[in-house]
C-alpha positions as CSV (number, residue, x, y, z in Angstrom):
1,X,101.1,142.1,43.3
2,X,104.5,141.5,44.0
3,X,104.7,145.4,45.9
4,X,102.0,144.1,48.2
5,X,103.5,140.5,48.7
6,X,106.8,142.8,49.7
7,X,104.5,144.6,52.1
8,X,103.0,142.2,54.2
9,X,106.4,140.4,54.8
10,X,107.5,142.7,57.8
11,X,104.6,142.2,60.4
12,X,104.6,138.4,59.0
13,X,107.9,138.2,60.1
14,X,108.0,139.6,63.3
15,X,104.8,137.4,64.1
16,X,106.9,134.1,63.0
17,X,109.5,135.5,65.2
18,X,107.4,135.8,68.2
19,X,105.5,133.1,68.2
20,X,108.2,131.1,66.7
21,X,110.1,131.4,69.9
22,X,109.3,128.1,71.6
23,X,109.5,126.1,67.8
24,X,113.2,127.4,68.1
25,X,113.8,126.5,71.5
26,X,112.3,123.1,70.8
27,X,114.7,122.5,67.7
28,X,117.6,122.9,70.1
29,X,116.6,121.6,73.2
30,X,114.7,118.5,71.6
31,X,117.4,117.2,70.0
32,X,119.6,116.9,73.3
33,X,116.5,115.4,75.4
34,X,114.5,113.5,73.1
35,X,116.2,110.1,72.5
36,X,114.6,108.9,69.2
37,X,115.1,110.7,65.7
38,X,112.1,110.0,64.8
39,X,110.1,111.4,67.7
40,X,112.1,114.6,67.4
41,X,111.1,115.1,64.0
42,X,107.9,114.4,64.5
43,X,107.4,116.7,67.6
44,X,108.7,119.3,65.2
45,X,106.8,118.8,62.2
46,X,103.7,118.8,65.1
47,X,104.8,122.2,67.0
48,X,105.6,123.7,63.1
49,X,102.1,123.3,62.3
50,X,100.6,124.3,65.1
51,X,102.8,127.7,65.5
52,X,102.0,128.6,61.4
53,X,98.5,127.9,62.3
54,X,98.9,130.6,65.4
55,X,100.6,132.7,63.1
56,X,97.2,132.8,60.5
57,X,95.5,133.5,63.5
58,X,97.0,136.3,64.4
59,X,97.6,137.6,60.7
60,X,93.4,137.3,60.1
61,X,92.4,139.4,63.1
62,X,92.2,143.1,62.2
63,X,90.7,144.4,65.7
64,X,93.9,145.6,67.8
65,X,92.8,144.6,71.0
66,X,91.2,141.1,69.9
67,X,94.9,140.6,67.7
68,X,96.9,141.5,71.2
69,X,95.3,139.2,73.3
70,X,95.3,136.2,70.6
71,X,99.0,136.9,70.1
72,X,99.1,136.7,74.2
73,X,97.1,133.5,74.5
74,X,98.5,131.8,71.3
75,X,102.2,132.4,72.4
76,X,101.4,131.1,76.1
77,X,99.7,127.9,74.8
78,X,102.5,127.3,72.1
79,X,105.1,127.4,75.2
80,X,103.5,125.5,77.4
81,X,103.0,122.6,75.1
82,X,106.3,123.0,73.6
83,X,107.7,123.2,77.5
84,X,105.6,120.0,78.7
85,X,106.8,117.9,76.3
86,X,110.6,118.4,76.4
87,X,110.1,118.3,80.1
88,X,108.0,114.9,79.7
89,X,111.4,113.8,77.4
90,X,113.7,115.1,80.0
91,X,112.3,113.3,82.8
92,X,110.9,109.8,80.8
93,X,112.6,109.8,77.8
94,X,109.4,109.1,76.0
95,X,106.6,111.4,74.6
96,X,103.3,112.2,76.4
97,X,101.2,109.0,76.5
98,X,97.4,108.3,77.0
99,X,98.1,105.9,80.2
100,X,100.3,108.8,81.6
101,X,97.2,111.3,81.0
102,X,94.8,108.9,82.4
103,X,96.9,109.0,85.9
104,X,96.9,112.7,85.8
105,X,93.0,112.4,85.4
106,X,92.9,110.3,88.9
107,X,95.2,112.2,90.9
108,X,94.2,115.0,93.2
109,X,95.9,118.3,93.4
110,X,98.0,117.2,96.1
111,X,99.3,113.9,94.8
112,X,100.4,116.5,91.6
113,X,102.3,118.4,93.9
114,X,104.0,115.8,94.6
115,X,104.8,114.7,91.6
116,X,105.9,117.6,90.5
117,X,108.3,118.0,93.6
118,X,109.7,114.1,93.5
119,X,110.6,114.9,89.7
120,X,111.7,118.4,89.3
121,X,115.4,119.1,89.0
122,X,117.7,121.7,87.3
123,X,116.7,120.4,83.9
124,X,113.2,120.9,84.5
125,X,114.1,124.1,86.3
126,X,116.2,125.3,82.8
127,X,114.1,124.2,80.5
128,X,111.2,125.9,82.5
129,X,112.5,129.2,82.6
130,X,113.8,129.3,78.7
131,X,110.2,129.3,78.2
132,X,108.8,131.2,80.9
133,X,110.9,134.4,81.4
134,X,110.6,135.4,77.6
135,X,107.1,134.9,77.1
136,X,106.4,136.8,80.0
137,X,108.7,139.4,79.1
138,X,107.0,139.2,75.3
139,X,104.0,139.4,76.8
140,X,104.2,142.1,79.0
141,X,105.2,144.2,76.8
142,X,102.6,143.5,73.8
143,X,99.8,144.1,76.8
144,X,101.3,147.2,78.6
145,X,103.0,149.1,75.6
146,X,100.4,151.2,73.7
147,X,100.4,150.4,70.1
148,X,103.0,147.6,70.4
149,X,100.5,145.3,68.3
150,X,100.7,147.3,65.2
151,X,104.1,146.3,64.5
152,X,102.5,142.8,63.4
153,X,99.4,144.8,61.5
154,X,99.4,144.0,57.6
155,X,99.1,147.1,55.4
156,X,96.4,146.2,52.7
157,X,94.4,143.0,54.3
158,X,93.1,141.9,51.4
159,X,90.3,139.7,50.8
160,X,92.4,137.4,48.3
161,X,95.4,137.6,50.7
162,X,93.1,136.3,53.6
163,X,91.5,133.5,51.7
164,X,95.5,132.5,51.0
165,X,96.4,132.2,54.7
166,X,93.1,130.5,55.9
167,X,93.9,127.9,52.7
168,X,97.3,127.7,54.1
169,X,96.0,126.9,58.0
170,X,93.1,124.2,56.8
171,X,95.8,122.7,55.0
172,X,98.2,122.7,58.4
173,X,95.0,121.6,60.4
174,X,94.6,118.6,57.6
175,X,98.0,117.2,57.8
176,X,98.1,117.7,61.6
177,X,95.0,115.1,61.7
178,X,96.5,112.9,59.1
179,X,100.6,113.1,59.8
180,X,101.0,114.0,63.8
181,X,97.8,112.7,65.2
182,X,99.6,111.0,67.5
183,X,102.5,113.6,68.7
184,X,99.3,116.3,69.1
185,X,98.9,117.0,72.8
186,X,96.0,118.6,72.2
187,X,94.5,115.3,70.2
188,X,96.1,112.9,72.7
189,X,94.4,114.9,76.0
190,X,90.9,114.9,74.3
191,X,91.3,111.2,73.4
192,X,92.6,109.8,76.6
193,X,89.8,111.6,78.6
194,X,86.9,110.8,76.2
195,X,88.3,106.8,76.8
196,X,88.9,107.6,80.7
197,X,85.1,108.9,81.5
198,X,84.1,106.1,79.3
199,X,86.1,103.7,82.0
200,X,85.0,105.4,84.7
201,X,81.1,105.5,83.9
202,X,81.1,101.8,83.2
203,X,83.0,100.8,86.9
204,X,80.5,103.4,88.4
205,X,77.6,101.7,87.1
206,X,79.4,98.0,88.0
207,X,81.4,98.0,90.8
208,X,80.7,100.8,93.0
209,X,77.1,98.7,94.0
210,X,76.8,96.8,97.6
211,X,75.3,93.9,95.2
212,X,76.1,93.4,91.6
213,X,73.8,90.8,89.7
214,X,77.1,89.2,88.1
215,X,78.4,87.5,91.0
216,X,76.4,84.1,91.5
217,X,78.1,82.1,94.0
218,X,77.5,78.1,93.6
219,X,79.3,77.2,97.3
220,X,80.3,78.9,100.7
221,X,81.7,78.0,103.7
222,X,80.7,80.0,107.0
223,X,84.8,80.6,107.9
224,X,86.9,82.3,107.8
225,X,85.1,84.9,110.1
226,X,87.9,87.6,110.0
227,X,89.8,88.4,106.8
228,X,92.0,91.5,106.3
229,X,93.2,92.4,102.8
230,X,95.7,95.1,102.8
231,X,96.4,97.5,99.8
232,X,99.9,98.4,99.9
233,X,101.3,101.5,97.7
234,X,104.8,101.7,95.5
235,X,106.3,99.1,97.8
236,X,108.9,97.4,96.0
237,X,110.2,93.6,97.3
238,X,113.3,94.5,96.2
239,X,113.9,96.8,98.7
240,X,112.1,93.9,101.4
241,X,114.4,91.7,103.6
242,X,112.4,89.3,103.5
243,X,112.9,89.0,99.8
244,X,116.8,88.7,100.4
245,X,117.5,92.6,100.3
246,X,120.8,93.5,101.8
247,X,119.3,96.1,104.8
248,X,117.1,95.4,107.6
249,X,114.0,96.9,106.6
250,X,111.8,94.1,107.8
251,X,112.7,93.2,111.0
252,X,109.3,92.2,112.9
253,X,107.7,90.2,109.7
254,X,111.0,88.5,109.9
255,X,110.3,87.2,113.3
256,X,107.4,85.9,112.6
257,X,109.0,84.7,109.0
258,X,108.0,80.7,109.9
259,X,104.0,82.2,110.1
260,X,103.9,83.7,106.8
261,X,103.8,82.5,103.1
262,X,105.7,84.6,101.4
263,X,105.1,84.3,98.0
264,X,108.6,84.5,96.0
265,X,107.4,86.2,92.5
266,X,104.7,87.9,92.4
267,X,103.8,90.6,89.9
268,X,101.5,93.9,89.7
269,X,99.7,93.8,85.9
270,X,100.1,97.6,85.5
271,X,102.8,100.4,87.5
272,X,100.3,103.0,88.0
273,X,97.9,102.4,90.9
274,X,94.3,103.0,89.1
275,X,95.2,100.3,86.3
276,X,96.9,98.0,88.9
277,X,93.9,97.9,91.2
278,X,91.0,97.7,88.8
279,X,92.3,94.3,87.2
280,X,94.0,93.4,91.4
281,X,90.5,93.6,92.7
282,X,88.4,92.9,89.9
283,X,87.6,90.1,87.4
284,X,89.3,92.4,85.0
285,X,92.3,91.1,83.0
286,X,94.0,91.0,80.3
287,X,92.9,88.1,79.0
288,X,89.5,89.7,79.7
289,X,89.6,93.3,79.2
290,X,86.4,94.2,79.1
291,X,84.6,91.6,81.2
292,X,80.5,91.5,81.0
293,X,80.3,89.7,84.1
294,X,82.6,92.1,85.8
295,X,82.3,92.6,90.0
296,X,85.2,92.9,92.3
297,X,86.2,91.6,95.4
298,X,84.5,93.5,97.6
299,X,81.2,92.2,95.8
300,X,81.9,89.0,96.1
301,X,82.2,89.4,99.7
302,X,79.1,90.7,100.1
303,X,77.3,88.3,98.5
304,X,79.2,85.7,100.8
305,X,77.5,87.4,103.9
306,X,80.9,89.3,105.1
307,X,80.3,92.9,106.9
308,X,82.8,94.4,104.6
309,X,85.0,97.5,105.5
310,X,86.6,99.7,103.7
311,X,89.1,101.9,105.4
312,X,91.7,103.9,103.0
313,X,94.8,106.2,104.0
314,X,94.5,108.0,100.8
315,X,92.9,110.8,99.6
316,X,89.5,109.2,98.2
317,X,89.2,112.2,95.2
318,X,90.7,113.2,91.9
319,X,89.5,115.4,89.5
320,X,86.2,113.5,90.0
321,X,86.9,110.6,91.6
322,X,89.2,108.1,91.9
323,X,88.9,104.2,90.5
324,X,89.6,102.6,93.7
325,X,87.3,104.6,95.7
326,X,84.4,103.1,93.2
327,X,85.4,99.6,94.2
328,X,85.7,100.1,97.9
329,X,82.5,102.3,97.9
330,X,80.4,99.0,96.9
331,X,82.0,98.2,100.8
332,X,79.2,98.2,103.4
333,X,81.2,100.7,105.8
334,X,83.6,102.8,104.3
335,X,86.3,105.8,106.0
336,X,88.8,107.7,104.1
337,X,91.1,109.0,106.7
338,X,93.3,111.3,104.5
339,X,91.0,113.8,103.2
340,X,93.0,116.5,104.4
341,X,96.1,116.5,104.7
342,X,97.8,114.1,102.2
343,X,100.3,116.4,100.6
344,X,101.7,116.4,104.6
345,X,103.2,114.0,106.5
346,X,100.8,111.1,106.7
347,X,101.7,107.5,108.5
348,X,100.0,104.1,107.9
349,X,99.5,103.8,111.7
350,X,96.1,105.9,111.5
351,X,94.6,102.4,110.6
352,X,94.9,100.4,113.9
353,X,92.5,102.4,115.3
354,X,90.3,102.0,112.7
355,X,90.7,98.1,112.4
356,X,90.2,97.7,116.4
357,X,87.2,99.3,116.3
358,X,85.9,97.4,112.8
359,X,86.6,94.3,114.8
360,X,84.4,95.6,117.9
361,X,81.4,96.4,115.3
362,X,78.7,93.5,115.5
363,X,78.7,91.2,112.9
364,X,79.6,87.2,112.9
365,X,81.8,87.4,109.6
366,X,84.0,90.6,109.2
367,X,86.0,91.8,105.6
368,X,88.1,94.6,105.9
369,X,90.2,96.4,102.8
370,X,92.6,98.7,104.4
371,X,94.1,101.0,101.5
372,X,97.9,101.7,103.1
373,X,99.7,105.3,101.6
374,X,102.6,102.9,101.9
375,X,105.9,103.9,100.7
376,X,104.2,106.3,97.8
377,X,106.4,109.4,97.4
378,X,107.6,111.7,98.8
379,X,109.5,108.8,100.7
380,X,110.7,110.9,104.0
381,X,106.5,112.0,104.4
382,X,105.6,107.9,105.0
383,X,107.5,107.8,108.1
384,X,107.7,109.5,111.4
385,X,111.0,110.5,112.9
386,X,111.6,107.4,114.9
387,X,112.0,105.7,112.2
388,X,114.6,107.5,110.3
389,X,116.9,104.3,110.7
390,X,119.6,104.2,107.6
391,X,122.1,106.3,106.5
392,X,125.3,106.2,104.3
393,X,125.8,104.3,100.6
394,X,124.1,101.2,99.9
395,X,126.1,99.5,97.9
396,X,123.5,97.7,96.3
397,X,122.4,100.8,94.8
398,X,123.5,100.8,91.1
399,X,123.6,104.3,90.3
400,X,125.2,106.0,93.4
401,X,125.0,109.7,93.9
402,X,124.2,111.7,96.9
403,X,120.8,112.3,95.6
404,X,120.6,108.5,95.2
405,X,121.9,107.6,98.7
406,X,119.0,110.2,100.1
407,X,116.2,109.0,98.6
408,X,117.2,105.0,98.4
409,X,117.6,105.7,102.5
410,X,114.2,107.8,102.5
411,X,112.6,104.5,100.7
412,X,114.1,101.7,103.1
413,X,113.0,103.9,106.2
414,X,109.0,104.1,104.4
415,X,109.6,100.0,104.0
416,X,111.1,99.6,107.4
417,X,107.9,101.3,108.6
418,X,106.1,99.5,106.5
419,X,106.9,96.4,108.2
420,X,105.6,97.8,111.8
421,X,102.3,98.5,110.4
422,X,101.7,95.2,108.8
423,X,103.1,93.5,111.8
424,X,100.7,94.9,114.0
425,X,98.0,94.6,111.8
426,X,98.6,91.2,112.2
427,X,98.6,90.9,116.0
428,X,95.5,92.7,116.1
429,X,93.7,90.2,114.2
430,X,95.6,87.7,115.9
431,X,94.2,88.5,119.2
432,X,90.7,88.2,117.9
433,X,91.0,84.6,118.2
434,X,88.9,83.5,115.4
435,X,89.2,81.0,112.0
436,X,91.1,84.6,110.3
437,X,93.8,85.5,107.4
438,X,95.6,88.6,106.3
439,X,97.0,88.8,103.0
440,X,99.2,92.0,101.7
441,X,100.6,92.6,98.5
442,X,101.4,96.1,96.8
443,X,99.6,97.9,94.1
444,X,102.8,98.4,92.1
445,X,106.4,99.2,93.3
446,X,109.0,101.8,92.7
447,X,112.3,101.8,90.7
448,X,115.1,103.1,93.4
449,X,117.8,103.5,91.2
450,X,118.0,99.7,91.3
451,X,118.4,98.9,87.6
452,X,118.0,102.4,86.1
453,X,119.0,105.9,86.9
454,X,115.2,107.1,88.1
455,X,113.1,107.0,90.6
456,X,109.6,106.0,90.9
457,X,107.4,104.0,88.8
458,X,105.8,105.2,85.1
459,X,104.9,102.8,82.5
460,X,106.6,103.9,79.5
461,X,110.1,103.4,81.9
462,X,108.6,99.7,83.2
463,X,110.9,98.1,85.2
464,X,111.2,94.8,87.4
465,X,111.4,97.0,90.4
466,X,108.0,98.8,89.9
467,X,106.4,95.3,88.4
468,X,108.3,93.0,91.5
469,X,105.4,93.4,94.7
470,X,105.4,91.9,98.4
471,X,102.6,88.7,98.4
472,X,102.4,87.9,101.5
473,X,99.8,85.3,103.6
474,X,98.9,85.1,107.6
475,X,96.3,82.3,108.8
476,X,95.4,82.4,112.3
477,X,95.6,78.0,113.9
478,X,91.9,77.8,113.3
479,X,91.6,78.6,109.6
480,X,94.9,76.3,109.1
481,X,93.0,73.2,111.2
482,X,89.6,74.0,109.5
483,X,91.3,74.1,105.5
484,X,94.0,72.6,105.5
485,X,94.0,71.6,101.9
486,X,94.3,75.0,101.0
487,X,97.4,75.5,103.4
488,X,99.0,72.5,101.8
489,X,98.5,73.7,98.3
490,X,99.4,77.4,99.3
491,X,102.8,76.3,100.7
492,X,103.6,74.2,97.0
493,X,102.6,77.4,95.2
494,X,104.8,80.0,97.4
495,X,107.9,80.2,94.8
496,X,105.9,79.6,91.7
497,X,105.1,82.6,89.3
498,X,102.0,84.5,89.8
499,X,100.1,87.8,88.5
500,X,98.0,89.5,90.9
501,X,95.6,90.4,87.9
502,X,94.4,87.0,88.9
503,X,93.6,88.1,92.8
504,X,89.8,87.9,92.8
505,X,90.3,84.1,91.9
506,X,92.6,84.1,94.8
507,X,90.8,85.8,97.1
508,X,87.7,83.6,96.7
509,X,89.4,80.5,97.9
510,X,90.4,82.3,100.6
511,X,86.9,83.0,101.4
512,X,86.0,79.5,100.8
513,X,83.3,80.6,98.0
514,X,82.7,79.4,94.3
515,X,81.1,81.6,92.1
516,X,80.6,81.8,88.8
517,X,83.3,83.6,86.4
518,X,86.2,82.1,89.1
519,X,88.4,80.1,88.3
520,X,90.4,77.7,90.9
521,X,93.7,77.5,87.9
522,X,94.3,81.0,88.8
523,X,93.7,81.1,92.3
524,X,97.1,80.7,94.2
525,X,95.8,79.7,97.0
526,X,94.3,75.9,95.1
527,X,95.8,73.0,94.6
528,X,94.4,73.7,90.6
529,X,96.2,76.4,90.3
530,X,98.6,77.0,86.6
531,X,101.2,79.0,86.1
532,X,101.0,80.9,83.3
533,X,103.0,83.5,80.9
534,X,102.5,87.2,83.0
535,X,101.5,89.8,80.1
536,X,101.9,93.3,81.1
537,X,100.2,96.3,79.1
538,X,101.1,96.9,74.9
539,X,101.1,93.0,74.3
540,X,104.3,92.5,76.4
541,X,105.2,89.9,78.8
542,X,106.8,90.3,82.1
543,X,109.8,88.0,81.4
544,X,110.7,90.3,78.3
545,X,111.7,93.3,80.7
């Protein structure tokens, strides 16, 4: 017994070797990368697991060519998760969430790319190619050399000696499930998705309708007869000057600063666009997450009798498709405009146009959504040359490097550009001369290095800067002289605190409808309106960041 233990420990060795490649490189790169001891111990006892149950694999199979290609696959999966995930750490500091994978679910191949170009850097590039060029090299040579396999053949397979390993990987398999469910990509992935194409089939069946059954309005006034909501992206009023930001990035809005109600602390529910927008334009909250008598806004203007218009500057797919393209496809006219080209340079401008000629179409009351690409990464493809205004340090900036000073100048030319095309969305629907408003605000914003070392916006990282959005409110003279209760109570409500969760309330009093499920104590825009504590997503509250 003991002769044939002695025997099979050779080829089980070598296989541990092999395949225990990336468990080693995790053990030493983990612990400089991943900040909590017990998430590095964890990730281990997760990546042991799953490497002895590769091993067993490999061990069980007798056929040479089915053992070579298992070995090939097993060792390329076994990197790649263990790579992911101490990039993942690298970059976030945090491990591999379910509302990170339900992003990745939304975004389109070339909102990934650039992604992965705004986040990859020679720690990424390291930790890549510790994993890549050996596997490959591994590989290559298991697939190419003739009989290369049989080093990891056992002698005498015997029956009792294979009913020992499979023993061994059920019990692996059954304190994965129990221990490490929650440090298992492969659990995590699976989960997130089965709870994402749950979300997604109940907004398709809810809110991507022209009518929805759940909005019942009780009153209506026939004005305004223009309004224009505009969906910015990753703008940040931190970086705004007209939210006391040290650089000039808003230099037209600011001239017409006296028009405006700029509303002083405003806040996006969620970081990532697809959680922001479905609670920003939607009934949806957190006090209500799963709302029966759900619709959005573009419903409820609908039912008011508005020609609604839904005009987007983003790429309307993901893998399926996207969240807010549901919502604004219950819009009675919709046009994507960047179906082909959005991992290229793409400006905000390619909605005048649009919004001239949605203002020509017939119809006595006109709603238009226009969906901005705003200041979303990469920064320096949001503006055209001509607008390639600052340069130098900013000392504002709290973590200055010259990567820093590039991409915090990169940002404030994609707001100062920013601030032309809002500004002459304005003046367009100014010179419609009708009882009109135009309200902006941002989806989410971006963290510029302002309070952390990072860039961009991911929840796990949450910061003020990717929760702290431009609000920002334009009546034409005949919707002031027509409501001006609502004027009055807007301009007492400018510097109070207010989550945009609570927008559809908003929006219907800009409307002037009532309808059943809105509620005039969240509406901003009322003179009912209550402030109340923000909560953000995992039971926290804004004022706690």
């Amino acid at each position: 017994m003991l002769k044939r233990l002695k025997s099979h420990l050779p080829p089980i060795v070598r296989s541990a070797l092999v395949l225990g490649y990336p468990l080693v490189l995790f053990v030493i790169i983990g612990a400089l990368v991943i900040p909590l001891k017990a998430d590095y111990y964890k990730e281990l006892g997760t990546l042991f697991l799953f490497t002895s149950i590769s091993i067993g694999a490999v061990l069980l199979i007798e056929s040479p060519r089915l053992k070579k290609w298992t070995f090939v696959i097993l060792l390329g999966i076994l990197g790649f998760f263990a790579s992911i995930k101490l990039i993942f750490y690298a970059v976030f500091g945090v491990k591999i969430s379910a509302s990170s994978l339900f992003v990745l679910f939304e975004t389109n191949k070339n909102e990934a790319s650039e992604f992965l170009a705004g986040y990859v850097n020679g720690e990424v590039v390291v930790i890549s190619l510790l994993f890549l060029i050996p596997i490959l090299i591994a590989s290559a040579y298991l697939v190419f050399k003739n009989k290369a396999i049989s080093v990891f053949k056992l002698d005498h397979n015997s029956t009792g000696f294979r009913s020992a390993i499979l023993v061994l990987m059920l019990l692996c398999v059954y304190f994965l499930n129990r221990s490490f469910k929650d440090h298992s990509l492969v659990f995590t992935v699976s989960k997130s998705y089965k709870e994402y194409a749950e979300a997604k089939k109940n907004v398709q069946s809810d809110l991507a309708q022209t009518t929805s059954e759940n909005v019942s309005i009780t009153r209506q006034d026939t004005l305004p007869k223009i309004g224009v909501v505009i969906i910015g992206e990753a703008t940040s009023r931190w970086h705004m000057e007209l939210y006391g930001y040290n650089r000039p990035t808003n230099p037209l809005l600011k001239e017409i600063k006296d028009e405006l109600f700029i509303f002083e602390d405003a806040i996006s529910p969620h970081v990532m666009t697809i959680r922001s927008l479905e609670k920003n334009l939607t009934l949806n909250s957190f006090e209500t997450p799963q709302h029966e008598t759900n619709f959005s806004v573009v419903q409820l203007a609908n039912a008011a009798g508005f020609t609604t218009h839904w005009i987007s500057n983003q790429e309307p797919v993901g893998f399926t498709e996207s969240i807010p393209t549901i919502i604004g496809s219950a819009a009675q006219q919709t046009q994507f405009l960047a179906t082909d080209s959005y991992n290229y340079a793409i400006y905000d401008e390619n909605v005048l146009p649009e919004l001239k000629k949605a203002l020509q179409r017939p119809g006595e009351r006109k709603l238009i959504f226009l969906h901005l690409i705003g200041t979303h990464r990469l920064y320096k493809k949001r503006y055209p040359e001509t607008f390639n205004y600052f340069s130098g340090v900013n000392e504002r900036t709290k973590y200055k490097t010259d990567y820093s000073e590039l991409k915090v100048n990169e940002y404030d030319n994609a707001v100062r550009y920013n601030d032309y095309v809002v500004r002459e969305i304005i003046e367009t629907v100014r010179t419609a001369e009708q009882p009109s408003f135009v309200v902006y605000f941002s989806d989410h914003g971006d963290e510029v290095f302002d309070t952390i070392d990072f860039i961009g916006h991911h929840g796990s990282k949450a910061t003020r800067p990717m929760h702290d959005v431009p609000f920002i409110a334009w009546f034409s003279e005949a919707y002031k002289k027509k409501h001006p209760q609502h004027i009055e109570a807007t301009s007492r409500n400018t510097s109070k605190p207010y989550a945009l969760e609570d927008f559809t309330h908003s929006f219907s009093d800009l409307i002037q409808v009532s309808a059943k499920g809105v509620d005039s104590t969240k509406s901003i825009f009322s003179s009912d309106f209550k402030v109340k504590r923000r909560q953000l997503r995992h039971g926290r509250f804004y004022d706690e960041l």
